[in-house]
C-alpha positions in Angstrom: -10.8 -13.2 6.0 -7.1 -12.4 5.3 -6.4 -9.2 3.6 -3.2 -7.8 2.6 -2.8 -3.9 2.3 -1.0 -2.0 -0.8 0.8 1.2 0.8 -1.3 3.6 -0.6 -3.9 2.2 1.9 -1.5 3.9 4.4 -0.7 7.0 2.7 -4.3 7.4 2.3 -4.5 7.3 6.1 -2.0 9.2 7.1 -1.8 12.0 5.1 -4.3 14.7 5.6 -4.4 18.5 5.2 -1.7 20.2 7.0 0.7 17.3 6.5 4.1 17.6 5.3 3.2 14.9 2.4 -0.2 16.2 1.7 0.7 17.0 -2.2 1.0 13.2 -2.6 -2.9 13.1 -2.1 -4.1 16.4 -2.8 -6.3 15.6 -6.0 -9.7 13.3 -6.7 -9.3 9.4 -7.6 -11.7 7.9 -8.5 -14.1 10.8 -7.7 -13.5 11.1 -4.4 -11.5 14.1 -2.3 -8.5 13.6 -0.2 -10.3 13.5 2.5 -12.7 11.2 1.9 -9.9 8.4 0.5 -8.4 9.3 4.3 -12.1 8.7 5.7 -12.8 5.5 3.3 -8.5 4.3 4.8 -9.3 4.6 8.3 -12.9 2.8 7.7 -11.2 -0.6 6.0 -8.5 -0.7 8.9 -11.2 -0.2 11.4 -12.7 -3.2 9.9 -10.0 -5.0 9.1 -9.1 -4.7 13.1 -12.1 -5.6 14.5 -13.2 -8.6 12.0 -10.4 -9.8 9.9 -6.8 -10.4 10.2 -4.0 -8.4 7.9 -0.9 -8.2 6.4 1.4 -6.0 4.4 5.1 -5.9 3.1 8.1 -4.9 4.0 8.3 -3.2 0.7 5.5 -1.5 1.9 8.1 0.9 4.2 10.3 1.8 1.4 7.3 2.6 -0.7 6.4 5.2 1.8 9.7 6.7 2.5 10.1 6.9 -1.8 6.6 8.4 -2.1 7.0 10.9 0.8 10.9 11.8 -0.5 9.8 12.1 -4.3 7.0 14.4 -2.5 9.5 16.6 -0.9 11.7 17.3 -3.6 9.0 18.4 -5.2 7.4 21.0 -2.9 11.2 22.0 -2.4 12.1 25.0 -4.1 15.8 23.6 -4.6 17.1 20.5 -2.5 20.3 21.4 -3.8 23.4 19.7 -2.5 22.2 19.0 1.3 19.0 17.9 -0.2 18.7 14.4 0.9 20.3 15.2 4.3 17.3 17.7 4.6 14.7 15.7 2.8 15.5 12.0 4.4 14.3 12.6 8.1 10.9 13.5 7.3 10.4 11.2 4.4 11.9 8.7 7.5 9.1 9.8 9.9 6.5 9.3 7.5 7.3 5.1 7.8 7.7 5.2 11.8 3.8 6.7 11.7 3.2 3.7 9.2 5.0 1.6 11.3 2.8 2.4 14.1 -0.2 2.2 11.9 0.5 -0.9 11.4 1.1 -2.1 15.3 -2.3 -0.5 16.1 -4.1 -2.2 13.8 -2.4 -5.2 14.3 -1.1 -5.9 10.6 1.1 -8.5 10.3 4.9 -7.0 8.7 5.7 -9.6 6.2 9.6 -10.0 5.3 10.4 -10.1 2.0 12.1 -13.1 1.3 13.9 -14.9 -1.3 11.3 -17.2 -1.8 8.9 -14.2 -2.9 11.5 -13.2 -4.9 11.9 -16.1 -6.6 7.7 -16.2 -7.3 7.4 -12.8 -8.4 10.3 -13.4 -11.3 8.7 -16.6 -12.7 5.1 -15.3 -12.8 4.8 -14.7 -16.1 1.4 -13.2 -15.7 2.7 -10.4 -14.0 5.5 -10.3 -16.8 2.7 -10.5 -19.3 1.1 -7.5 -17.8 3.6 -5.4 -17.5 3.4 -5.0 -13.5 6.7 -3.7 -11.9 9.2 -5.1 -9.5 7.0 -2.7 -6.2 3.5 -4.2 -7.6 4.7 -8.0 -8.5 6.1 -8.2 -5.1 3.2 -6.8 -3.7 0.5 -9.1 -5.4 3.0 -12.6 -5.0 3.3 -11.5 -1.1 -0.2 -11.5 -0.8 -0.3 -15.2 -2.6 1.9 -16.6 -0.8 -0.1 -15.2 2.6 -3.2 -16.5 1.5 -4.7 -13.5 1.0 -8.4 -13.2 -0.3 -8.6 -9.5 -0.3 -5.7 -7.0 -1.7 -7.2 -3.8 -0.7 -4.7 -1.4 -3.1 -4.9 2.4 -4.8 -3.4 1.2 -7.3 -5.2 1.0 -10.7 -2.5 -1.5 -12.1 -3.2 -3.7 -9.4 -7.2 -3.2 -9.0 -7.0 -4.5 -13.0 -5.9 -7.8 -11.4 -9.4 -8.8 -9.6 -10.1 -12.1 -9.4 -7.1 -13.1 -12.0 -4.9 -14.7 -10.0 -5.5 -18.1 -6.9 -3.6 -17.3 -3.4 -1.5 -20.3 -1.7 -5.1 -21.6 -0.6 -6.7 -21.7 -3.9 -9.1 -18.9 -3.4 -9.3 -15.6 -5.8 -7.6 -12.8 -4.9 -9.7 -9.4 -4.7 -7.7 -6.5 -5.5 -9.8 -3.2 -4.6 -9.6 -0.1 -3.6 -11.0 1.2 0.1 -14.2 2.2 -1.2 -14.8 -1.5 -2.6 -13.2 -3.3 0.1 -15.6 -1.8 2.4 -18.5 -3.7 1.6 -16.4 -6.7 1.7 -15.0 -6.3 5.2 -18.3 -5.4 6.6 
């Protein structure tokens, strides 16, 4: 099966207690603890490695960096001035670990391209929706890869099960890790 992976599969992951980014999962979803959405993360790449074959985004990388920055600033009493000079180099390091998340596991890095561009502006079901530029990208990259699985945290974008066809003309799943683990087993 061909999945594609939202990156909050890989914040999930890689942020645990003691991390510099562990405010951006340090409540429940969905009922379960931080460190069981790290446990249920690790479980679906596991999977994913052994069984299936993966992708993700480029876009994925400067979701990471955004998510661990906006994190920052807020644990920071006062970025002030120097801030971002301060800030950027860990927010940085957070997408070289994803980065070699992704090699370990083998996940394809998929460019984003004009072409996906292009898609993601003329679906007017993503329009319809309201789904953002990050998201629409995300959901017409998996399309376009064939994807059968979208394996997200992201409610906006588990709302989208079974509603769209990849490139192959199969429904796209879009769940989160506790779901997709029953479908990667």
């Amino acid at each position: 099966m061909k999945v594609y992976l939202d990156s909050g599969v890989f914040i999930d992951y890689l942020v645990a207690e003691g991390h510099p980014g562990f405010s951006l999962r340090s409540t429940k979803r969905r009922g379960r603890d931080p460190e069981r959405l790290r446990t249920d993360a690790e479980k679906c790449l596991l999977g994913i490695r052994q069984r299936h074959r993966a992708a993700t985004s480029a876009v994925t990388c400067w979701e990471i960096e955004e998510a661990m920055y906006g994190g920052l600033v807020r644990q920071s009493p006062a970025p002030g001035s120097n801030g971002k000079r301060r800030l950027v180099p860990p927010a940085r390091q957070f997408v070289t670990q994803a980065l070699t998340t992704i090699d370990f596991y083998r996940i394809e890095l998929v460019d984003l391209t004009r072409l996906v561009v292009d898609a993601q502006c003329s679906n007017l079901e993503l329009q319809h929706r309201g789904i953002r530029a990050a998201d629409a990208l995300h959901i017409t990259t998996a399309l376009a890869e064939g994807a059968e699985l979208l394996i997200t945290t992201d409610a906006e974008l588990i709302r989208l099960d079974n509603v769209f066809l990849n490139s192959a003309g199969a429904a796209l799943r879009c769940v989160d890790t506790d779901h997709a683990l029953a479908l990667l087993a």
